[in-house]
C-alpha positions in Angstrom: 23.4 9.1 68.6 23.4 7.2 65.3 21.5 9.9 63.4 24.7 12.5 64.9 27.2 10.0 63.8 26.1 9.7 60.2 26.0 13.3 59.9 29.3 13.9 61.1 30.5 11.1 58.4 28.6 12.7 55.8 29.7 16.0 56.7 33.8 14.9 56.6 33.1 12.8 53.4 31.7 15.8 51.5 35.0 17.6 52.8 37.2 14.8 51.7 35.4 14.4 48.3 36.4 18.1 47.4 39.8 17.6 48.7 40.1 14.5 46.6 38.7 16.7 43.5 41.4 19.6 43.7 44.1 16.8 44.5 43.0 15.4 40.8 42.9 18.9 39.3 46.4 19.3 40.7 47.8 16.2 39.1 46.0 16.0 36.1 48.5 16.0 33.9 51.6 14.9 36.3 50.1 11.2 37.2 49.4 8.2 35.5 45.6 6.9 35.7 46.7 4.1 37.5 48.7 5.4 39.4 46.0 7.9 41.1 44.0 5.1 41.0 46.6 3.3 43.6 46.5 6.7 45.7 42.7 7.2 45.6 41.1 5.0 48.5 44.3 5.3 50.5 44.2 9.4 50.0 40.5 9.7 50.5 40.3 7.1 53.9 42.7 8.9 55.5 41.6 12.4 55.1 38.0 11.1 56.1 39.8 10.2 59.4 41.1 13.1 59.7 38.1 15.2 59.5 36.0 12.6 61.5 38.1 11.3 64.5 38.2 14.5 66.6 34.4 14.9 66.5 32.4 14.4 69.8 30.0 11.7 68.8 32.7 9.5 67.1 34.9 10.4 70.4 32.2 8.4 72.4 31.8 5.8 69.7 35.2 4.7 70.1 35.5 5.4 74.1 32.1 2.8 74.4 33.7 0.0 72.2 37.2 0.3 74.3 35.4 0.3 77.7 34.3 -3.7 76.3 37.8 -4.9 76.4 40.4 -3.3 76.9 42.7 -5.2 73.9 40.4 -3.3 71.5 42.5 0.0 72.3 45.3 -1.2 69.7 43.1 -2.3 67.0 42.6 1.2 65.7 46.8 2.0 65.6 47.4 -1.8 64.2 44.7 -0.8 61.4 46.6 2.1 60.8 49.8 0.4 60.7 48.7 -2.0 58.2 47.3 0.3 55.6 50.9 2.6 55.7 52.5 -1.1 55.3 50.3 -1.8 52.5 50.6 1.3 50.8 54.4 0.8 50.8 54.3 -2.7 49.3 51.8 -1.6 46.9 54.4 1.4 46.1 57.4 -1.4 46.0 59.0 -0.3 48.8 60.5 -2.2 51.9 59.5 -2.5 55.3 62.7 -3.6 56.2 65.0 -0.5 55.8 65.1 2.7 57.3 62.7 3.5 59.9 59.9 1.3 60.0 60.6 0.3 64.1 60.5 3.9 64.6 56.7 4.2 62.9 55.7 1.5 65.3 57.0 3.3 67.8 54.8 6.4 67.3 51.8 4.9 66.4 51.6 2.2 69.2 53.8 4.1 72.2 51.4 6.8 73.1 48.5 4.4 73.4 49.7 1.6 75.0 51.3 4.1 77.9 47.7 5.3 78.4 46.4 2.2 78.5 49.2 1.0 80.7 48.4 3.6 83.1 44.6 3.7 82.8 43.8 6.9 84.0 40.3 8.0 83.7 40.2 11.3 85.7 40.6 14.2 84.0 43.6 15.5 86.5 46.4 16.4 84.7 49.8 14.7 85.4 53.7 14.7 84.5 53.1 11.2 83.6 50.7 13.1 80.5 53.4 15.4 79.7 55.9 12.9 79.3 54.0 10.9 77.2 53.8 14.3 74.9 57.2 14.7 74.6 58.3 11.1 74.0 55.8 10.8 71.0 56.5 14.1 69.9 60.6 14.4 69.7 60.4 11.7 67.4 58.4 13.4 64.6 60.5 16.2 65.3 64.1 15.1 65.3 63.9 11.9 63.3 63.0 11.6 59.5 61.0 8.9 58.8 62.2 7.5 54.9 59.0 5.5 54.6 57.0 8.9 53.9 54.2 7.1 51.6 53.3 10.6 50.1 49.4 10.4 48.7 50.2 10.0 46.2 53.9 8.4 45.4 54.0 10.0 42.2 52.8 13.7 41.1 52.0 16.7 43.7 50.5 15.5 47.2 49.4 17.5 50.2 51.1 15.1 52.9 52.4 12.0 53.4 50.5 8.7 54.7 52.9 8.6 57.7 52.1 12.3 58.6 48.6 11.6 58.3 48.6 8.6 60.8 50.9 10.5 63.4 48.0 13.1 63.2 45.4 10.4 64.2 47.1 7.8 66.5 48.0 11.3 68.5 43.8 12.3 68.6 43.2 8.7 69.0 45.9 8.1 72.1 45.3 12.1 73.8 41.9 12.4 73.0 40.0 9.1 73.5 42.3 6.6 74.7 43.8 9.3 77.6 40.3 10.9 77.5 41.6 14.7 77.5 38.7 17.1 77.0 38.6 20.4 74.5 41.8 19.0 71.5 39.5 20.7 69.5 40.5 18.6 66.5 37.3 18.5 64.3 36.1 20.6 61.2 33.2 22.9 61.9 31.9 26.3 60.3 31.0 29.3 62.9 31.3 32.4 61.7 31.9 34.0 64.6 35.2 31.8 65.2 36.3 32.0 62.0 36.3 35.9 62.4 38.4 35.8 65.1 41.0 33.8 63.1 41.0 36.5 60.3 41.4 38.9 63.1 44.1 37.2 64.6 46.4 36.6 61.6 45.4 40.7 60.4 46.8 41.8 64.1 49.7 39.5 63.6 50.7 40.4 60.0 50.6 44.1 60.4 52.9 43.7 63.7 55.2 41.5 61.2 55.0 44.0 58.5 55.4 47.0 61.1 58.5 45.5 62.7 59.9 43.5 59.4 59.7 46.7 57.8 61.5 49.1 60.0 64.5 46.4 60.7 64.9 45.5 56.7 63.5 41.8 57.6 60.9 41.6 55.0 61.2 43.0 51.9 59.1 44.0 48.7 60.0 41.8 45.6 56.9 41.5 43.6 55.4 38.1 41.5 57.2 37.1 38.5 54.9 34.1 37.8 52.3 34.8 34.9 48.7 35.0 37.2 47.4 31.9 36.7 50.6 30.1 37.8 50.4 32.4 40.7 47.1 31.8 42.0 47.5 28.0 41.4 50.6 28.0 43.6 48.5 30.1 46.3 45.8 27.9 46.2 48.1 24.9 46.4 50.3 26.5 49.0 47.7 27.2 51.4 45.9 23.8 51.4 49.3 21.5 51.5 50.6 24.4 54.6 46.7 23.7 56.2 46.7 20.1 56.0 50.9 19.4 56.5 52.2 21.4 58.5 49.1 24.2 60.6 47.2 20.5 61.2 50.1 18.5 62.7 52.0 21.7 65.1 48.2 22.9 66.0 47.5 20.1 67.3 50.4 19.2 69.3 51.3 22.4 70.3 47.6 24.1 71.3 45.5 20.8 71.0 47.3 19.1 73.8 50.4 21.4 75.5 48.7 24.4 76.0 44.9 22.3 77.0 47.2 20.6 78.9 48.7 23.1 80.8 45.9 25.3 81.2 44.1 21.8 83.1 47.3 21.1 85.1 47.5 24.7 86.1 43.9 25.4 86.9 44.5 22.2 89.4 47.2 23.6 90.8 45.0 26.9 91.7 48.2 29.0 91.5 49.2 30.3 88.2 52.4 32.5 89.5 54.6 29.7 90.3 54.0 27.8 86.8 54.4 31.8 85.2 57.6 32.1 87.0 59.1 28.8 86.6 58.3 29.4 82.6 59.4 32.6 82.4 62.5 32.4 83.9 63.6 29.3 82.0 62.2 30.8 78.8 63.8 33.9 79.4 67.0 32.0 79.8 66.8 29.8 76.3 65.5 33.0 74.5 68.8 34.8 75.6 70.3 31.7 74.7 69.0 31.7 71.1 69.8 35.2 70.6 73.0 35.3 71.4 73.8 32.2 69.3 73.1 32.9 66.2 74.9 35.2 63.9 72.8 38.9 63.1 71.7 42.4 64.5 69.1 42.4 67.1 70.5 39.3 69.4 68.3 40.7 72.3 64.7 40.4 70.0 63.7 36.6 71.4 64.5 38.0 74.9 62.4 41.0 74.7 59.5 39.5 73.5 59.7 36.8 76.2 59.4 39.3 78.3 56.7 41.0 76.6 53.7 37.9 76.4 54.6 36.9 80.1 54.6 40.4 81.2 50.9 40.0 79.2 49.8 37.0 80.5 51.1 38.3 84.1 48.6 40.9 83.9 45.5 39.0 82.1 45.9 36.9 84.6 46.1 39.5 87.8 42.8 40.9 86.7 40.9 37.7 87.5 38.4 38.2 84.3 39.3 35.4 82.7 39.8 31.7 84.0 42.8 31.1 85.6 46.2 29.7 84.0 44.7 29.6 80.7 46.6 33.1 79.4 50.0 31.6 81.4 49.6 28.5 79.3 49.6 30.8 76.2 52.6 32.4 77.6 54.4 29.2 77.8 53.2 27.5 74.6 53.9 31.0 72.5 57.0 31.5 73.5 58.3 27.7 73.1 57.1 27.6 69.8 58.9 30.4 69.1 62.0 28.9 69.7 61.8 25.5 68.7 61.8 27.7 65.2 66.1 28.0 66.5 66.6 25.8 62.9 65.2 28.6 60.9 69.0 30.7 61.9 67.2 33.8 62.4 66.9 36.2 65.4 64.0 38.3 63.4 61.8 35.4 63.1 62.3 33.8 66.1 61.5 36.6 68.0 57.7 37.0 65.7 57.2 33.1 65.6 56.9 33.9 69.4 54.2 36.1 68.6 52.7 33.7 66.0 52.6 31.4 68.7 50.2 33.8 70.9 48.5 34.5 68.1 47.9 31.0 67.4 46.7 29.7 71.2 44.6 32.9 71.5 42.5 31.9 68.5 42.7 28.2 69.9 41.4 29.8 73.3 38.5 31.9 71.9 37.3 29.1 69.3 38.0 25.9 71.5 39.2 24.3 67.6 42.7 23.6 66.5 41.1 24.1 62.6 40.6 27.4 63.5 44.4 27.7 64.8 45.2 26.0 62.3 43.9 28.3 59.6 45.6 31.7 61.5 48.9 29.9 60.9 47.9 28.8 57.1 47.3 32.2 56.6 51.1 33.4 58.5 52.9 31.1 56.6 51.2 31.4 52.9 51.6 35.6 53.6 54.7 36.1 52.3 53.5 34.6 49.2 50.5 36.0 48.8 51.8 39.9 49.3 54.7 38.7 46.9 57.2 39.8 50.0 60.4 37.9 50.6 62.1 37.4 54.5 65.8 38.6 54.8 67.0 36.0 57.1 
């Protein structure tokens, strides 16, 4: 066990330590000495969470140690809110204004509700789902001022705050609650990390097939000298990986869709869960359409219909185990629309099918990295084909 737990750390320090090099390389000539200096240990230990926390050996480490007293559940979010308050002070920053209550909130509510309710079964229940959605609205609706980007000056790839939301949600759904397969660790398989490329190719060509023919994406070229271009790839695809693929990953196939495949397979009846979910889907996908100004108002709709209509038959032919293809249904599609700020029917409707392309690479690879990487790979596109989105 301690021989598996060193590698793991070794592993996820030699990832942060190259991750910590191409941060330097990036601000090189933006950022003081001492103020990368100030960045450095703060930068590195929480990216060595990151890739560490979600693995299987430190999972147990930290189930074993809370199992001895139950007060030692908060002393991983308290350590957590410490170094963010540090970092601010450090930074000359207050603790008093903005929204500080509201990073307590996240980093302390999910896992003192799970340790409130000290469940230990892996059943899943409304009371999980509920916790999901109060500690995910949040960090969804509500800016946080106190970023703390790593670092305060120069080009970052997240912010500190970010960062911890990432981990007190592993920590709080994954250990504290217990909740098997989040997937959140880094690991190299080729195998999965075919599937990904497959996944984003079948995706992008549907997106180029359909942007295409409706004037939604168009061909505008690079006018950035090459070298400026690639940097900006480069930079673009590691700050989309470790921002935003990491964070909506994990929430959205890490824990909604694991969790609803579990409650559903309890259930033994997928059709009333595909029902319920389609019809109320259906209704906010007609809803989207038909509020927002441009052609194609029924788009959302029709691809509702479409990945249920899928998952509907998946799931009739019994191959595969049951409710996890309705889950994708349900997660796809909700992704989709929670995209309603983006004030476009076109994407919408394809951020629907991101969303299936997303969980089905979460399904087949068991890894939100994986996931993760599909939508790095979607969202960096337009950049790297040198294409530009008519909204």
């Amino acid at each position: 066990m301690r021989n598996e737990i060193q590698h793991s750390i070794k592993f996820s320090i030699l990832i942060t330590a190259g991750l910590t090099i191409i941060l330097l390389f990036f601000n090189r000539s933006q950022i003081t000495s001492i103020d990368f200096l100030i960045s450095l240990p703060f930068f590195f230990l929480a990216y060595l969470s990151v890739f560490s926390i979600g693995k299987k050996n430190i999972l147990v480490l930290f189930q074993d140690w809370i199992r001895k007293d139950r007060i030692n559940v908060l002393f991983f979010p308290a350590l957590l809110l410490i170094i963010f308050a540090i970092y601010q002070i450090i930074n000359g920053h207050s603790l008093l204004k903005d929204n500080f209550p509201l990073v307590v909130y996240i980093l302390f509510f999910p896992v003192i509700a799970f340790t409130i309710r000290n469940e230990t079964s892996q059943k899943i229940g409304w009371f999980d789902f509920t916790v999901f959605v109060l500690t995910l609205l949040p960090t969804a609706f509500t800016e946080v001022k106190q970023q703390g980007e790593l670092p305060f000056k120069g080009q970052g790839f997240d912010s500190l705050f970010h960062i911890m939301t990432i981990l007190t949600t592993v920590y709080a759904f994954g250990i504290v609650r217990g909740i098997k397969e989040v997937g959140f660790f880094p690991e190299w398989r080729w195998k999965s990390f075919i599937t990904a490329i497959l996944s984003w190719a079948a995706f992008y060509l549907l997106v180029l097939v359909v942007g295409f023919s409706v004037d939604f994406i168009r061909v505008v070229g690079y006018s950035e000298p090459f070298e400026i271009l690639i940097r900006s790839i480069i930079f673009t695809l590691i700050g989309t990986f470790l921002h935003t693929a990491l964070f909506e990953e994990l929430f959205f196939r890490g824990i909604l869709q694991n969790m609803l495949s579990k409650r559903i397979g309890q259930a033994k009846s997928w059709k009333i869960f595909w029902l319920v979910g389609f019809v109320i889907l259906f209704g906010c996908a007609l809803l989207v359409g038909y509020t927002l100004e441009g052609q194609m108002k029924w788009f959302p709709a029709l691809v509702t219909v479409l990945l249920f209509a899928a998952a509907w038959l998946i799931e009739k032919s019994g191959k595969f185990e049951m409710g996890v293809y309705t889950s994708l249904a349900l997660t796809g599609v909700t992704f989709g629309l929670v995209h309603y700020h983006a004030k476009s029917i076109v994407y919408i409707g394809l951020a629907c099918v991101a969303g299936w392309a997303y969980g089905y690479t979460y399904i087949k690879t068991k890894n939100v990295f994986y996931s993760a990487i599909v939508h790095t790979l979607v969202n960096t596109s337009i950049l790297i084909f040198g294409l530009k989105m008519m909204r």
